[in-house]
PALUMDO-104528 format. One line per 5 residues: number of its first residue (from 1); their letters; for each residue x, y, z of N, C-alpha, C. Coordinates in Angstrom, 3 decimals, decimal comma, always signed. Layout:
% PALUMDO-104528
NUM> A> X/Y/Z/X/Y/Z/X/Y/Z | ...
END
This chain:
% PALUMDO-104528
1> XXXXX> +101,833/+91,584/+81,749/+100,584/+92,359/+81,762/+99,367/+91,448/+81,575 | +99,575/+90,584/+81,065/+98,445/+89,404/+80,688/+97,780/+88,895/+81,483 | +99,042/+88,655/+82,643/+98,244/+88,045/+83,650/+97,726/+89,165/+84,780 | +97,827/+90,140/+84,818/+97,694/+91,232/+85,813/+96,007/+91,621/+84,854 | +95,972/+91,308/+83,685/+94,433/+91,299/+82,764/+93,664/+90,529/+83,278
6> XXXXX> +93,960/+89,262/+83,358/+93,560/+88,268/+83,848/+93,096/+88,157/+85,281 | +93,712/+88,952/+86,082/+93,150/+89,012/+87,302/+91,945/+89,793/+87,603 | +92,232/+91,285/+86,651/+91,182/+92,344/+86,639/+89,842/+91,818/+86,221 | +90,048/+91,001/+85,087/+88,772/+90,148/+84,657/+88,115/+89,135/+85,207 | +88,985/+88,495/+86,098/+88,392/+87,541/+87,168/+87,194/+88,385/+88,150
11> XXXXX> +87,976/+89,506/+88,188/+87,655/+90,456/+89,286/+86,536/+90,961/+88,463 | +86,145/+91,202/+87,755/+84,854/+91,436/+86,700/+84,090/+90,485/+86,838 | +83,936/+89,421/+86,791/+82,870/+88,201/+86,734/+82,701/+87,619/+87,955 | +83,242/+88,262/+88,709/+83,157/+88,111/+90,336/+81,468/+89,028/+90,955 | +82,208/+90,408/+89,977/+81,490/+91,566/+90,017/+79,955/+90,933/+89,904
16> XXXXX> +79,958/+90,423/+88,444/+78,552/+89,882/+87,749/+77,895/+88,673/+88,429 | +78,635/+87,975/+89,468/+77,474/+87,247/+89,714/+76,842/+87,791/+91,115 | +77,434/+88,621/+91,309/+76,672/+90,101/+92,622/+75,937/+90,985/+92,623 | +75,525/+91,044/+91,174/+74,787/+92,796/+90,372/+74,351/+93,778/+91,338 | +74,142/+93,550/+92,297/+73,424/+94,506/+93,414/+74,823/+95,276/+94,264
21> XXXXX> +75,987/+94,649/+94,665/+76,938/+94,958/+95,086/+77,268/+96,748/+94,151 | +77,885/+96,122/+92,662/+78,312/+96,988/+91,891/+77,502/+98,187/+91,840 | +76,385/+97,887/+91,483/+75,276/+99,149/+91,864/+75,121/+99,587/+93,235 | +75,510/+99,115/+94,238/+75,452/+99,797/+95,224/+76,726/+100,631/+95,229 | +77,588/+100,269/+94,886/+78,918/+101,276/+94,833/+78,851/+102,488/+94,263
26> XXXXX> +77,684/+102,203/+92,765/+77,699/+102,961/+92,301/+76,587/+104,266/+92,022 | +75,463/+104,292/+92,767/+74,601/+104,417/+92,855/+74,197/+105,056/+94,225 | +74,365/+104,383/+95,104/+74,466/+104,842/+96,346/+75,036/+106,803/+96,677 | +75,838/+106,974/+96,014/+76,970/+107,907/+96,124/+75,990/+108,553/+95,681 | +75,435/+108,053/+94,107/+74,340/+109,366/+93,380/+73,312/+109,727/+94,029
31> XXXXX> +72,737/+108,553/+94,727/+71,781/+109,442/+95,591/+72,121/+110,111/+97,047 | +73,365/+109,886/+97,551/+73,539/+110,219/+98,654/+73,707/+112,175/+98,184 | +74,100/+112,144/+96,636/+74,377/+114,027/+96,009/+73,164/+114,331/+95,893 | +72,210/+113,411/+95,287/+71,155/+114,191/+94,812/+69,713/+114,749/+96,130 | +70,046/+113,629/+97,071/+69,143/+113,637/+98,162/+70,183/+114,653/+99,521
36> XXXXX> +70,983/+114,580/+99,687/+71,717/+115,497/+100,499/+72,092/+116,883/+100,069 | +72,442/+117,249/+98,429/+72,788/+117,988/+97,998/+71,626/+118,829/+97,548 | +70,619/+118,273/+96,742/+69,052/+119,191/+96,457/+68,522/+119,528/+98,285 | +68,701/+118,847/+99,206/+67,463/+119,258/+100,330/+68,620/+120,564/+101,217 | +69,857/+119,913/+101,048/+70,574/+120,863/+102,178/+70,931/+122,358/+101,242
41> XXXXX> +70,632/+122,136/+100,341/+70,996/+123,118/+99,347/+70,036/+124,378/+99,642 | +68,598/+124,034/+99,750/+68,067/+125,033/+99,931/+67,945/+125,559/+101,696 | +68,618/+124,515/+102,533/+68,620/+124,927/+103,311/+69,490/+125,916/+103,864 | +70,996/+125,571/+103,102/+72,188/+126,183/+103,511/+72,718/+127,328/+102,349 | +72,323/+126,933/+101,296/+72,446/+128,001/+100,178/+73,749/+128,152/+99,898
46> XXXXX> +74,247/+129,303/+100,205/+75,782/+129,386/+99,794/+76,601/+129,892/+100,847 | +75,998/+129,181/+102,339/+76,457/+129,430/+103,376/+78,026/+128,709/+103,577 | +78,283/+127,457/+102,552/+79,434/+126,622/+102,762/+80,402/+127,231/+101,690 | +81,718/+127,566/+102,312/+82,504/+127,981/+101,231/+82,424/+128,937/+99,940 | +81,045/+129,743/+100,445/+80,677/+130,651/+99,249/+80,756/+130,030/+98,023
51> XXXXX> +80,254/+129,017/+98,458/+79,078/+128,110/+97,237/+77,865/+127,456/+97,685 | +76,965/+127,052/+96,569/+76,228/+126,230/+97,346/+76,604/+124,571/+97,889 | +75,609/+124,154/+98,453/+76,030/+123,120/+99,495/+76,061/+121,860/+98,125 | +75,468/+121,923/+97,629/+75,284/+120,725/+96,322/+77,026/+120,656/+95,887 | +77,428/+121,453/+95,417/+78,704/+121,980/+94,615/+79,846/+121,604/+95,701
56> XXXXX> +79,600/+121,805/+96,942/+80,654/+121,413/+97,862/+80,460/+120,165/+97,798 | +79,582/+119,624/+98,166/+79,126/+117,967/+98,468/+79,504/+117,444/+97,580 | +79,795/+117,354/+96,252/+80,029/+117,237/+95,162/+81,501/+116,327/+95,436 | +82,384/+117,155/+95,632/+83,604/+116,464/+95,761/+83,860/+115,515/+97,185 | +82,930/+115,617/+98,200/+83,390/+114,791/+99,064/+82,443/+113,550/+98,894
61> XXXXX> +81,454/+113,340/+97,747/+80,789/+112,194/+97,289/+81,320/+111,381/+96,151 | +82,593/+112,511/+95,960/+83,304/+111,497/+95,026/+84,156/+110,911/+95,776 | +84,957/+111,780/+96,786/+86,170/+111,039/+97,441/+85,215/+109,331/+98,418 | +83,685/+109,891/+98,818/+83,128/+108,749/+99,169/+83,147/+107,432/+98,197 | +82,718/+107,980/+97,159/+82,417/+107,064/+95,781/+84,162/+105,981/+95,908
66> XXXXX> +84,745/+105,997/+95,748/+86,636/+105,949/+95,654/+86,706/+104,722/+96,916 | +86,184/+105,618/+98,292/+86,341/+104,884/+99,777/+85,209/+103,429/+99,590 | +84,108/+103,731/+99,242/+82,995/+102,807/+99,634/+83,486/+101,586/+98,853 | +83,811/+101,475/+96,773/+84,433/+100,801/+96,130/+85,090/+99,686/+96,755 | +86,350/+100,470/+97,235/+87,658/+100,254/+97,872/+87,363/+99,044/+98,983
71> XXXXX> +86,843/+99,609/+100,030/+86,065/+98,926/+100,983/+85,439/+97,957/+100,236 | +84,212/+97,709/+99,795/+83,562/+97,201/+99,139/+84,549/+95,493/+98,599 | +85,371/+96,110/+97,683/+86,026/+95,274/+96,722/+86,919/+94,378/+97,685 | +87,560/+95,105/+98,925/+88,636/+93,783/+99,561/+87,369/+93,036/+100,292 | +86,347/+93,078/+100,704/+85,790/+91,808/+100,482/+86,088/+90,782/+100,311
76> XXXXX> +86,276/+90,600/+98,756/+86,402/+89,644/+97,527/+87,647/+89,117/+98,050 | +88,883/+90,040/+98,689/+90,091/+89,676/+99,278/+89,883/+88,091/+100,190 | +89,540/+89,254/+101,234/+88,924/+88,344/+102,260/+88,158/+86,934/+101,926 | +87,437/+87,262/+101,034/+86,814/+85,632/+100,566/+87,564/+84,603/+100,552 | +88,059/+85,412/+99,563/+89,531/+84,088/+98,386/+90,323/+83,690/+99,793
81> XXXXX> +90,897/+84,722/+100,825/+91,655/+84,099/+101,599/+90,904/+82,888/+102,584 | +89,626/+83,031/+103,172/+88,932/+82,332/+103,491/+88,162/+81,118/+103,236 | +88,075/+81,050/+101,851/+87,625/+79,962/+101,708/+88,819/+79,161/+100,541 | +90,160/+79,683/+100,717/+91,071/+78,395/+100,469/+91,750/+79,452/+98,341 | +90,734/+80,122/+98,505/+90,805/+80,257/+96,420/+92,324/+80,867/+96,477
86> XXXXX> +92,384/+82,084/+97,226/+93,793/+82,752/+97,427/+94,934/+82,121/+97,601 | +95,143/+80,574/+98,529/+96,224/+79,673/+98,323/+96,203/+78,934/+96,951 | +95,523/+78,749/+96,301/+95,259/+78,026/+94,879/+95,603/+79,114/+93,904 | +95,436/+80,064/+94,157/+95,962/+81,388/+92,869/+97,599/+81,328/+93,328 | +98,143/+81,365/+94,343/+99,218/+81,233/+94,490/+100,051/+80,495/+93,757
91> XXXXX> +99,573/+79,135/+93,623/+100,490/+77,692/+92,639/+100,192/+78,238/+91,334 | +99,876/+79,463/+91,093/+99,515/+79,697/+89,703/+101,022/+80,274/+89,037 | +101,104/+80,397/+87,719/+102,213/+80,688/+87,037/+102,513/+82,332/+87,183 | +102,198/+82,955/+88,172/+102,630/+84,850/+88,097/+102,693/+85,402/+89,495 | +103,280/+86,309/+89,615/+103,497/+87,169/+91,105/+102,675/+87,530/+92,007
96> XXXXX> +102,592/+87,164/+92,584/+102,245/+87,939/+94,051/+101,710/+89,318/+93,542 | +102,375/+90,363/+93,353/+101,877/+91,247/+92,847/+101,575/+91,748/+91,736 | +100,897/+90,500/+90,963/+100,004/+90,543/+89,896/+98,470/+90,485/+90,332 | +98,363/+89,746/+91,263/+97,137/+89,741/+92,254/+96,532/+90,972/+92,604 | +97,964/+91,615/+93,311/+97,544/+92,710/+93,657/+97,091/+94,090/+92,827
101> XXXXX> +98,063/+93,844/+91,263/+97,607/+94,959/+90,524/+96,729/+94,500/+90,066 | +96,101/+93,885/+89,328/+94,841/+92,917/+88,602/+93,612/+93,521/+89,432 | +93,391/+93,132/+90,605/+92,579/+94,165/+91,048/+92,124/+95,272/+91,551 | +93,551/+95,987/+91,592/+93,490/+97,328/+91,383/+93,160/+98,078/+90,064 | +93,856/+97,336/+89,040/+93,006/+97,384/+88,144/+91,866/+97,948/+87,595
106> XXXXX> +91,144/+97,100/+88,100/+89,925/+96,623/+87,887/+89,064/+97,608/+88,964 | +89,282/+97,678/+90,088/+88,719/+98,541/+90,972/+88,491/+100,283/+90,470 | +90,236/+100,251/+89,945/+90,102/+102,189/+89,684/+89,548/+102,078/+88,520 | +88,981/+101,601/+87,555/+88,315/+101,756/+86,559/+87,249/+101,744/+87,045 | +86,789/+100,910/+87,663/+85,221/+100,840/+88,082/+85,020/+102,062/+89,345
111> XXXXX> +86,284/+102,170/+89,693/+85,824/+103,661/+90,049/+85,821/+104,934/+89,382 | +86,711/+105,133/+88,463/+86,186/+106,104/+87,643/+85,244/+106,176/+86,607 | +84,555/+105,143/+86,647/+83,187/+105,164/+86,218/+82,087/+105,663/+86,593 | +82,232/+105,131/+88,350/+81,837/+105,746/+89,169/+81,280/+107,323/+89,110 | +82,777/+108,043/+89,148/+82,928/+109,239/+89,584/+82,587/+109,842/+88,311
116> XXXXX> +82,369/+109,769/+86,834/+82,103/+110,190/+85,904/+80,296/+109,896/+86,045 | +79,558/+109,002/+86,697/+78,548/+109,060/+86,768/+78,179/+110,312/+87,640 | +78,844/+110,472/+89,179/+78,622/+111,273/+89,634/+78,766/+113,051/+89,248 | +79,650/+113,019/+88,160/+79,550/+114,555/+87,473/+78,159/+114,837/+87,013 | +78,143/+114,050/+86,157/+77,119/+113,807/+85,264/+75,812/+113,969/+85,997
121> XXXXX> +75,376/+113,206/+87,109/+74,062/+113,253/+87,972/+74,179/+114,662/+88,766 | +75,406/+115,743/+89,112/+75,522/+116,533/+89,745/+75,043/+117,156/+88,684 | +75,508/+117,700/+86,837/+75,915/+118,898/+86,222/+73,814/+118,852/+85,827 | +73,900/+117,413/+85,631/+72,203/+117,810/+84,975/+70,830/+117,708/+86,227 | +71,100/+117,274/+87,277/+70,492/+117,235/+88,223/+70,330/+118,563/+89,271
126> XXXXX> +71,608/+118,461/+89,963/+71,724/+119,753/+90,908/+72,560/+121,122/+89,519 | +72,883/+120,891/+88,626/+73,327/+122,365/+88,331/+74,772/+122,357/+88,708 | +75,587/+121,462/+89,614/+76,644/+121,809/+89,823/+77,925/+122,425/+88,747 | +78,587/+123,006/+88,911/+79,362/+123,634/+87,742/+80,917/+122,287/+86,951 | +80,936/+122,254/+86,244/+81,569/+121,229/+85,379/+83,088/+121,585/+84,617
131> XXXXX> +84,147/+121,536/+85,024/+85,360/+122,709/+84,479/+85,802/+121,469/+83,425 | +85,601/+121,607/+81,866/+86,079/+120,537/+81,313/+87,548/+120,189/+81,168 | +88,115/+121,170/+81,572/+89,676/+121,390/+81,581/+90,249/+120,618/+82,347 | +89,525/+120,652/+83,188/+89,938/+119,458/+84,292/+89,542/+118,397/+84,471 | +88,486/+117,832/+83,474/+88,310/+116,603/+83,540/+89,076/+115,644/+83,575
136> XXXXX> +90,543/+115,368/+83,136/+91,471/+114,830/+83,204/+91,942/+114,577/+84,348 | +92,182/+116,027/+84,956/+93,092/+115,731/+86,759/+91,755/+115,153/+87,786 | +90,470/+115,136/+87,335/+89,727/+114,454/+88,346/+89,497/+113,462/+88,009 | +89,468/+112,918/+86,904/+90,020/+111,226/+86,321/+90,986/+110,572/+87,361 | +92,716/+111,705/+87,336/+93,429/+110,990/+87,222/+93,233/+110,733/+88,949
141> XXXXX> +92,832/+112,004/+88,947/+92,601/+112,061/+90,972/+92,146/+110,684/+91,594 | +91,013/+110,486/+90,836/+89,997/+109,245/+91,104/+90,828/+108,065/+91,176 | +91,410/+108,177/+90,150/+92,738/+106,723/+90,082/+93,215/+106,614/+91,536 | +93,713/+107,702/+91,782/+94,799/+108,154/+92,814/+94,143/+106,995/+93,758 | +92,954/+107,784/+94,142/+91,887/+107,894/+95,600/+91,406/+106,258/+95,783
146> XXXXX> +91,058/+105,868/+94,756/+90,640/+104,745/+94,991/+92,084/+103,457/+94,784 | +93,173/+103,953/+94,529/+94,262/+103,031/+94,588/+94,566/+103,097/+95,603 | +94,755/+104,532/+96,686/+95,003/+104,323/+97,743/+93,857/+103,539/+98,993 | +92,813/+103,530/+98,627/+92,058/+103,046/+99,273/+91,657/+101,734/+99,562 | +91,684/+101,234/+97,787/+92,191/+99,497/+97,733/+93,207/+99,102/+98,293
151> XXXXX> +94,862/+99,349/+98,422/+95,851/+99,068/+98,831/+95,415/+99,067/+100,736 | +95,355/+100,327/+101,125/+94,658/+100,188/+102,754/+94,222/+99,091/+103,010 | +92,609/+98,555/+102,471/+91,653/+98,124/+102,790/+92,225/+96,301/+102,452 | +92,911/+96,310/+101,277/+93,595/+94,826/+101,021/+94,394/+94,532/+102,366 | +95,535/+95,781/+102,987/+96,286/+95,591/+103,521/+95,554/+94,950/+104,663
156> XXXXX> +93,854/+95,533/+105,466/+93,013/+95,383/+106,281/+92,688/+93,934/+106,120 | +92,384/+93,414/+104,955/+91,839/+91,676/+104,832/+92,565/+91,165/+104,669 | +94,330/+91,673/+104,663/+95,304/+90,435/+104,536/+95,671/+90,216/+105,778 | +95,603/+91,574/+107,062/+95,557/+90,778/+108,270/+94,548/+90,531/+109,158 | +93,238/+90,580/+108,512/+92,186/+90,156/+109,325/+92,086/+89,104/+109,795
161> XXXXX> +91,700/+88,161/+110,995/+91,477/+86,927/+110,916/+90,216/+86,481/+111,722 | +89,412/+86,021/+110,833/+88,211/+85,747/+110,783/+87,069/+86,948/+110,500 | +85,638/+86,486/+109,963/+84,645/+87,658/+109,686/+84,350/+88,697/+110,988 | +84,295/+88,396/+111,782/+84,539/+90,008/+112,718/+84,766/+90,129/+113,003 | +86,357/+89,998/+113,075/+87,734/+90,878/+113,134/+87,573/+91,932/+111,553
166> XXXXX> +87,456/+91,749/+110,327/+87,338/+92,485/+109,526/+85,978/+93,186/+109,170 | +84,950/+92,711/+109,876/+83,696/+93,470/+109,511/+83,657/+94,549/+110,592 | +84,294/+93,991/+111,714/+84,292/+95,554/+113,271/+85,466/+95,885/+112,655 | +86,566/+96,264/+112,128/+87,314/+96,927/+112,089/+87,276/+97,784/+110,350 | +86,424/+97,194/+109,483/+86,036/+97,776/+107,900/+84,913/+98,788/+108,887
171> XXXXX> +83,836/+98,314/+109,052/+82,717/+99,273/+109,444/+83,161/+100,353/+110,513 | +83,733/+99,885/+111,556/+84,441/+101,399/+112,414/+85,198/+102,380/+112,016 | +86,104/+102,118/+110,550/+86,826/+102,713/+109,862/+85,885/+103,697/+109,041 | +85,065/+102,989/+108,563/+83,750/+103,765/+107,541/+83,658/+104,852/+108,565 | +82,808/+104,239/+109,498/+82,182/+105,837/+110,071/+83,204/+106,981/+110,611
176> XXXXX> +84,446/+106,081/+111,184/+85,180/+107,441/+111,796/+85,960/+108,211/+110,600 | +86,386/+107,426/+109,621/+86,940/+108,197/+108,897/+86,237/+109,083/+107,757 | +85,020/+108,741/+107,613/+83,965/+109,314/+107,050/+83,626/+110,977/+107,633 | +82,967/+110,234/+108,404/+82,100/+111,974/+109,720/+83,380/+112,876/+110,386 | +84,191/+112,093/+110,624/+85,839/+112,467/+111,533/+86,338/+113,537/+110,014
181> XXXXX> +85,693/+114,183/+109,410/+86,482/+114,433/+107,645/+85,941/+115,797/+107,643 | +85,845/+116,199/+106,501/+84,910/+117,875/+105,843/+84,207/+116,643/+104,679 | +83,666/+116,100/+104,755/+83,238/+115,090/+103,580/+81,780/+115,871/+103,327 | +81,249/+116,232/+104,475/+79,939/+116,187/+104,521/+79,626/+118,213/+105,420 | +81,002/+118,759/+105,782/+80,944/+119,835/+106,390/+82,155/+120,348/+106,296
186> XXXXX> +82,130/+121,563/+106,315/+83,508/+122,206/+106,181/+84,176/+122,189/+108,058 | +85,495/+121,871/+107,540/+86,607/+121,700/+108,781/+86,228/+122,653/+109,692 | +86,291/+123,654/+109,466/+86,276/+124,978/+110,131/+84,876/+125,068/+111,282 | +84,120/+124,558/+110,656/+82,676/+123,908/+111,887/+82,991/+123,316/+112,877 | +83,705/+122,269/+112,767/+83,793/+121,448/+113,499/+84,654/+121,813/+115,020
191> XXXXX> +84,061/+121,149/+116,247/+84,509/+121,414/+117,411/+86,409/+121,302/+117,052 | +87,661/+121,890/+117,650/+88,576/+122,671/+117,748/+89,299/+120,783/+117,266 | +89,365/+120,307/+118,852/+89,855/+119,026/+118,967/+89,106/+118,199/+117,495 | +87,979/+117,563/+117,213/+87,679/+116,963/+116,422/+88,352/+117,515/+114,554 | +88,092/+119,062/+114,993/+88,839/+119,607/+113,485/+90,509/+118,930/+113,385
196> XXXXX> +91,356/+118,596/+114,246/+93,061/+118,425/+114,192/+92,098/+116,918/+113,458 | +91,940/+116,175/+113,824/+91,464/+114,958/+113,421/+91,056/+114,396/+112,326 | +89,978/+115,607/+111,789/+89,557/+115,845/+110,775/+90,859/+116,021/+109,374 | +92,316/+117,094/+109,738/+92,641/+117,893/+109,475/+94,311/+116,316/+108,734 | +93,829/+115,672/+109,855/+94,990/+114,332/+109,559/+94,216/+113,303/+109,319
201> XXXXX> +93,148/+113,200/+108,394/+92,801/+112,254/+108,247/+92,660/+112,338/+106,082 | +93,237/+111,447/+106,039/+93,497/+110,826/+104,270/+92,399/+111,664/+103,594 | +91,173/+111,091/+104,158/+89,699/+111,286/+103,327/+89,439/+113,046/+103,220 | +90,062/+113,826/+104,014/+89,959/+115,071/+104,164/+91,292/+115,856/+102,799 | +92,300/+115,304/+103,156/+92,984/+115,910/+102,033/+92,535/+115,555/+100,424
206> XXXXX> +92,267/+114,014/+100,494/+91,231/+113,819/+98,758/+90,614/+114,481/+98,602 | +89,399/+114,541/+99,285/+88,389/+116,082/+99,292/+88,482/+117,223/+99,013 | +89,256/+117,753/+99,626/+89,891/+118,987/+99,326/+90,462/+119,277/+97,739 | +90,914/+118,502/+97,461/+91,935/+118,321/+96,203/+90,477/+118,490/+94,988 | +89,429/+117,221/+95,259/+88,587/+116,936/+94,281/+87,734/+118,503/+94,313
211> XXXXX> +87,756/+119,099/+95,758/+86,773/+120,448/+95,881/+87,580/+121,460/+94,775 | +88,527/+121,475/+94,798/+89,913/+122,183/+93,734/+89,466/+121,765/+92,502 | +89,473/+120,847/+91,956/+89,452/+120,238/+90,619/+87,366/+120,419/+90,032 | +86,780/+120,391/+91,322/+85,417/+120,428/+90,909/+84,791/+122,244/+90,289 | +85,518/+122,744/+91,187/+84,703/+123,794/+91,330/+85,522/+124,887/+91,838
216> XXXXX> +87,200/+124,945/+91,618/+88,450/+125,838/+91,119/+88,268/+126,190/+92,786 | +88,376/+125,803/+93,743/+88,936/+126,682/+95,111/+90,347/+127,041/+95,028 | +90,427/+127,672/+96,061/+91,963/+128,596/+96,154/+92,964/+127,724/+96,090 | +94,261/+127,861/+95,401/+94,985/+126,497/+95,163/+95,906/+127,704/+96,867 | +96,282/+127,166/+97,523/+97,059/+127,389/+99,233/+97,979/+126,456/+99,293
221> XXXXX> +98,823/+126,732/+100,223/+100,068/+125,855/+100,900/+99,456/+124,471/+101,446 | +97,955/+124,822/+102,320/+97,413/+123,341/+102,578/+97,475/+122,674/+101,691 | +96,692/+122,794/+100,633/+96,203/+122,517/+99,324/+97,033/+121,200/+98,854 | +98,660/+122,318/+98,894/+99,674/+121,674/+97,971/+100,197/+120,377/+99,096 | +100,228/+120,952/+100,423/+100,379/+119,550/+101,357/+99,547/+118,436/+101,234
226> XXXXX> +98,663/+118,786/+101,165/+97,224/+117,747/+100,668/+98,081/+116,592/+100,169 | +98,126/+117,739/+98,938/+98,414/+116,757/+97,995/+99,590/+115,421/+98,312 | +100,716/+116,529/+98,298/+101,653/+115,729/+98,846/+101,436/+114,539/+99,823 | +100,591/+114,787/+101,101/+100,642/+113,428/+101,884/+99,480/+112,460/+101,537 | +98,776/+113,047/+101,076/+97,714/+111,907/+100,169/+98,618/+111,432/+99,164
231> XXXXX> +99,713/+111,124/+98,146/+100,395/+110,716/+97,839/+101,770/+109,594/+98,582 | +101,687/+110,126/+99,722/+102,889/+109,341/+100,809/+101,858/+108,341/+100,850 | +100,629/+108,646/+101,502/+99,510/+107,423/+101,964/+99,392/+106,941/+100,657 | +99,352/+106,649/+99,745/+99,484/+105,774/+98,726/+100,591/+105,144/+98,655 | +101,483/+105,796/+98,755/+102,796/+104,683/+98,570/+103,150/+103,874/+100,222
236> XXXXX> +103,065/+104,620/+101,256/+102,921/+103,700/+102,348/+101,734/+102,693/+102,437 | +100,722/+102,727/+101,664/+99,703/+101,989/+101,617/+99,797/+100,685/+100,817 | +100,829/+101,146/+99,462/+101,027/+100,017/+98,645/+102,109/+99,140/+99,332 | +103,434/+99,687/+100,355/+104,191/+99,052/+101,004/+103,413/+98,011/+102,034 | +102,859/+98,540/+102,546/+102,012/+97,618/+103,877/+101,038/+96,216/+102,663
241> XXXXX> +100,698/+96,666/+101,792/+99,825/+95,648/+101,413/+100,434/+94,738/+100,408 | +101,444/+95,336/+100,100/+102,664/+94,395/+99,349/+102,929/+93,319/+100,126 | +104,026/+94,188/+101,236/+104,538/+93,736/+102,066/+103,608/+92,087/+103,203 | +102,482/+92,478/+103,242/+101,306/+91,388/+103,577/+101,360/+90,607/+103,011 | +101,265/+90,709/+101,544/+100,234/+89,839/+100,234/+102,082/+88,885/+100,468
246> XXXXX> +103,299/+89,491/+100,493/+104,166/+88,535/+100,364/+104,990/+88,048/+101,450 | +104,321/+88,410/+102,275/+104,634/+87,591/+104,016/+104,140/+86,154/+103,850 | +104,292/+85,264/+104,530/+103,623/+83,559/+104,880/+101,721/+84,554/+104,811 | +101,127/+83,533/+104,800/+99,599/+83,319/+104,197/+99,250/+82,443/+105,394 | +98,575/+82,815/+106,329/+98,190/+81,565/+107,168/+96,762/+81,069/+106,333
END
């Protein structure tokens, strides 16, 4: 465990000599609730899901909060492999996948920091409603969301090769899997074909789950599938990026 500490903390002072990065992870999200969620709010009222639009937005700015991190943090992947640091951690005395938990680590904490900021800027800002009962399962959710998202996105910079091969294929991922979602609109809007899309895509079942845990929607058979394959994509996610991190290293 020491050394899997040791990595998370590397991964901390990595953080600090970036200060603008971390705040953008974290920060960004709050205003994307408070500026999307106060203006569309009075526009749309409680036209979304028989709530208002703030309260919906709510949970798909957390499942954003989780994605952007995630993204964000293999970066740092990509660096180390690029400029030589990642073969030098290797001759070091611990596993392969100490690397990998160390900054996972370190990531889902700093994402549920995140996402505890974002309650917080929703309950006293927009009014959104706050179930303390569940503060726990949207903790643990957050863990979930952003482990699966680090594992993906590592798996993305362990086979990237060179900066844009991973900056066109990180940024095309952002937007389609972002807008391609209910992140920002409910499924049911969306043109027939684009909704199946919507309907199989990761970022849509987190959402859903966090819309459950935020603000009590109908627990349904989707619901419980959600769950379930947002769970497979975590563990197929940790296989692929395992499986990378302990393949040859070009």
């Amino acid at each position: 465990m020491k050394f899997i500490n040791a990595v998370a903390y590397r991964e901390y002072r990595i953080r600090l000599t970036n200060p603008v990065l971390p705040l953008w992870d974290v920060l960004v999200p709050v205003v994307y609730l408070i500026v999307f969620g106060s203006s569309l709010e009075s526009w749309i009222g409680a036209g979304v899901a028989h709530v208002g639009y703030a309260t919906f937005f709510l949970g798909g700015v957390l499942a954003m909060g989780t994605f952007s991190i995630a993204m964000n943090s293999s970066y740092a992947f990509f660096e180390d492999l690029q400029s030589g640091m990642f073969h030098e951690m290797l001759t070091y005395p611990f596993a392969r996948r100490d690397i990998l938990f160390g900054k996972l680590l370190f990531n889902s904490a700093f994402g549920i920091f995140g996402a505890l900021l974002l309650l917080l800027a929703g309950t006293l800002v927009l009014k959104t409603p706050l179930l303390p009962a569940r503060l726990p399962a949207v903790v643990g959710w957050t863990f979930v969301g952003t482990a699966a998202w680090y594992l993906f996105f590592t798996w993305i910079s362990l086979r990237a090769r060179g900066f844009n091969a991973y900056h066109t294929t990180t940024s095309t991922l952002y937007l389609v899997l972002m807008f391609v979602s209910n992140l920002f609109y409910p499924t049911e809007t969306l043109p027939v074909w684009i909704r199946w899309l919507a309907w199989a895509n990761p970022i849509t079942w987190q959402t859903d789950v966090l819309r459950y845990l935020t603000y009590g929607s109908e627990v349904t058979r989707l619901l419980q599938a959600e769950v379930l394959l947002f769970v497979i994509f975590v563990v197929v996610c940790f296989w692929l990026s395992n499986r990378s991190l302990n393949a040859p290293i070009e």
